[in-house]
C-alpha positions as a Markdown table, in Angstrom:
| # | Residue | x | y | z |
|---|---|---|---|---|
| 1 | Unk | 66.9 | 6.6 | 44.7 |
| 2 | Unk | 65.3 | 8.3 | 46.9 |
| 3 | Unk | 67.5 | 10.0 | 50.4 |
| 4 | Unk | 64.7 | 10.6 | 52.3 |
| 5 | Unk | 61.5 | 13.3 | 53.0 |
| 6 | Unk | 62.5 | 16.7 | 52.7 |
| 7 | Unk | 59.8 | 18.8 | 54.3 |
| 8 | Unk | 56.2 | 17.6 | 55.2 |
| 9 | Unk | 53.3 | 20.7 | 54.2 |
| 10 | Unk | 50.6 | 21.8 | 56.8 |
| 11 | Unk | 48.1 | 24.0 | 55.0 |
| 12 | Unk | 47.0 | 26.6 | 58.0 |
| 13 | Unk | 44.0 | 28.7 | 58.2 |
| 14 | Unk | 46.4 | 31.3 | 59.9 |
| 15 | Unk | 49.9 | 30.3 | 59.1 |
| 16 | Unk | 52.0 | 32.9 | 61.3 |
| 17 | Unk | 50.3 | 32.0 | 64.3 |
| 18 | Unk | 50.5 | 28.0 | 63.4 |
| 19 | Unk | 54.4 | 28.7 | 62.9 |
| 20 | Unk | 55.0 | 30.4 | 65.6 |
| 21 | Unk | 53.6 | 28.3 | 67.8 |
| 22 | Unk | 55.3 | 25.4 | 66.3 |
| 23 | Unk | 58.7 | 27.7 | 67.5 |
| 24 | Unk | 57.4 | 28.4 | 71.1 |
| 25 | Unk | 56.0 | 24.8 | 72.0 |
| 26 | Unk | 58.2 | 22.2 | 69.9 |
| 27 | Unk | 61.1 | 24.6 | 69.7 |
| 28 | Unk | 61.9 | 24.5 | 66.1 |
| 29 | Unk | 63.3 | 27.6 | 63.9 |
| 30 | Unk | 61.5 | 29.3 | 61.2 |
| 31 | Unk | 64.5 | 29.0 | 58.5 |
| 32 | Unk | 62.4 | 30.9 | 55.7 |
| 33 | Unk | 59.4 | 33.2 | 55.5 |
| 34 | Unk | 58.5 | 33.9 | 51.7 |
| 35 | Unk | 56.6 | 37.5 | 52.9 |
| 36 | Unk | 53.3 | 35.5 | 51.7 |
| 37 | Unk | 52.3 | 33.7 | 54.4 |
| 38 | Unk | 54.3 | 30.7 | 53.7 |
| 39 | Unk | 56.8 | 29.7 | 56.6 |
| 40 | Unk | 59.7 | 26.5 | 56.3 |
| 41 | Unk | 60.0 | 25.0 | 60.0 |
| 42 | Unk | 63.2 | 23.4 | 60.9 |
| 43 | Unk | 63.6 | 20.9 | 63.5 |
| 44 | Unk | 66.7 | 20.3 | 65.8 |
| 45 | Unk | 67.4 | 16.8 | 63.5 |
| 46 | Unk | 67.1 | 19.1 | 60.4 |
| 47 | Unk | 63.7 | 17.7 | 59.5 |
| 48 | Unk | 61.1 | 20.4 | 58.2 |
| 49 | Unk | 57.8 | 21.0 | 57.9 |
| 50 | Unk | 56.4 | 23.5 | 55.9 |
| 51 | Unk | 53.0 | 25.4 | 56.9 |
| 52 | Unk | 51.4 | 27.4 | 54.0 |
| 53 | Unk | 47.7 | 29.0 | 53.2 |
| 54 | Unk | 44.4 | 26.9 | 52.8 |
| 55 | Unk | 41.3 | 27.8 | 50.7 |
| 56 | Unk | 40.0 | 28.2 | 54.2 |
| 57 | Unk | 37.6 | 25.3 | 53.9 |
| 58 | Unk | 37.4 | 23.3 | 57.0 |
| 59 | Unk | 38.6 | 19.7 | 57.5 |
| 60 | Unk | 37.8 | 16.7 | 60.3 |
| 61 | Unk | 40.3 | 14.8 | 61.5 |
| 62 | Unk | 40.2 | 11.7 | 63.3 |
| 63 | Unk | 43.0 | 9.5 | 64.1 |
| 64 | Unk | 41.8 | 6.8 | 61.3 |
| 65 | Unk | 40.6 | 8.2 | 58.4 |
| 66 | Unk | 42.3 | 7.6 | 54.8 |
| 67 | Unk | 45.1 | 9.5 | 53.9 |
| 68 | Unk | 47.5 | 11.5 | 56.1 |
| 69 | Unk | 46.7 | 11.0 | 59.9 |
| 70 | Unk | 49.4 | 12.1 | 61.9 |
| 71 | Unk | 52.8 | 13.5 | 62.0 |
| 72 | Unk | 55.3 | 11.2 | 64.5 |
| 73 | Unk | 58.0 | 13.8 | 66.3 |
| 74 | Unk | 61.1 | 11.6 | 67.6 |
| 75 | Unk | 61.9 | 12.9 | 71.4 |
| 76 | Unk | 64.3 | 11.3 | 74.3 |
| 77 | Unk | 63.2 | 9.7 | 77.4 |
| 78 | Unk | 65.0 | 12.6 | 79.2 |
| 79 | Unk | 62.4 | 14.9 | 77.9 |
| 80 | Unk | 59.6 | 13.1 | 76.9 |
| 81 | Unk | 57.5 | 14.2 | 80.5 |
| 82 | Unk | 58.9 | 17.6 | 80.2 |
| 83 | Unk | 57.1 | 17.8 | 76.6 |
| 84 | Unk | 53.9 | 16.0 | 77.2 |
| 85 | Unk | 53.6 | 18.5 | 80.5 |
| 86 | Unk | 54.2 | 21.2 | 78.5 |
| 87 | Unk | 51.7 | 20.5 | 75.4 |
| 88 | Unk | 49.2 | 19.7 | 78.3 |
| 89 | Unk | 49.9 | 23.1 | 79.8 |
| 90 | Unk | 49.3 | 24.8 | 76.6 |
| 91 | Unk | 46.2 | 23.3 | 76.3 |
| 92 | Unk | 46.6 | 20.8 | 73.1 |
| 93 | Unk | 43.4 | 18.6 | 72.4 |
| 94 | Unk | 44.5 | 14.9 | 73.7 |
| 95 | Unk | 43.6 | 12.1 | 71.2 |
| 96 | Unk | 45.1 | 9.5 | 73.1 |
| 97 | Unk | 47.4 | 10.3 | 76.8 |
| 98 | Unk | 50.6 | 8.6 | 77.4 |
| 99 | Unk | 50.5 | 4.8 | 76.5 |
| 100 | Unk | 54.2 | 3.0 | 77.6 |
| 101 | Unk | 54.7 | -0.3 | 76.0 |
| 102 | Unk | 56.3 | -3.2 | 77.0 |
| 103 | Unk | 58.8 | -2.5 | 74.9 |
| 104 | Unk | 59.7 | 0.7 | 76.5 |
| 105 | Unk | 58.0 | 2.8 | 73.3 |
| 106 | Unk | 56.4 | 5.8 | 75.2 |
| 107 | Unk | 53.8 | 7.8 | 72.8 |
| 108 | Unk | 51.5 | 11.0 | 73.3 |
| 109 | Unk | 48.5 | 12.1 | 70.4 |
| 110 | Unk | 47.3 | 15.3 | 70.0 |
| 111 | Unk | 46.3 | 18.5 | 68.4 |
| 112 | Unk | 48.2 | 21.0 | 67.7 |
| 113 | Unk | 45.8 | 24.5 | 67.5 |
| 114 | Unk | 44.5 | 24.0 | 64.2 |
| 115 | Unk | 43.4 | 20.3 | 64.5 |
| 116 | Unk | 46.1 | 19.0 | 62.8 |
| 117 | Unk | 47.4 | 15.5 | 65.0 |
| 118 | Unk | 50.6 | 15.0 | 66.0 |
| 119 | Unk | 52.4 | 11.8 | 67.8 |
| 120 | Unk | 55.1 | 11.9 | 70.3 |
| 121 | Unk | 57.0 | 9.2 | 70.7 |
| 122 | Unk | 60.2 | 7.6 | 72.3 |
| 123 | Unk | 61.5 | 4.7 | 71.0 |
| 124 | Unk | 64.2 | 3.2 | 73.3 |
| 125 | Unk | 65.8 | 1.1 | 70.1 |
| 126 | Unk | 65.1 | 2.8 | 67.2 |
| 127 | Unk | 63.3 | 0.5 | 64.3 |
């Protein structure tokens, strides 16, 4: 049986600047650089992501197309604000701003610097 998702890949155009900023912004810790260009991302929960080289071929995305479309990152209430301030500060491209539902569920799309979407999201009970 499978325990679970063990790291999720991000192909990057430049992948030391992607990683990087991954660190700065979302906070995470680069927990292995291969010396190739390939970096393993770890975040506080232990969840990783790993961001390695494309053929350099640009993509579109769009919040609806088939196949991947975003990555969902699990954040508090407590700092939920804090976080969407600070990916506005740094300039992220907003798919959708803050949306609360009545259920409490608070979420945030964007861009991360190589067009690659991301969702933030609080859940107040988890599912």
């Amino acid at each position: 049986m499978i325990k679970g998702i063990e790291h999720i890949a991000i192909c990057a155009k430049d992948t030391k600047t992607l990683a990087h900023w991954y660190v700065d912004v979302f906070g995470w810790k680069i927990v292995d650089d291969n010396g190739k260009g390939n970096y393993f991302l770890k975040a506080a929960d232990g969840s990783m992501v790993e961001v390695m080289r494309s053929n350099g071929e640009d993509f579109t995305s769009s919040l609806f197309e088939g196949g991947i479309r975003h990555i969902a990152l699990s954040i508090s209430a407590y700092n939920f604000d804090a976080m969407v301030a600070k990916l506005k500060g740094v300039g992220v491209e907003i798919v959708s701003d803050v949306t609360v539902a009545e259920s409490g569920v608070k979420t945030f799309f964007f861009k991360d610097i190589e067009g690659n979407i991301f969702h933030l999201i609080y859940r107040p009970v988890a599912l």
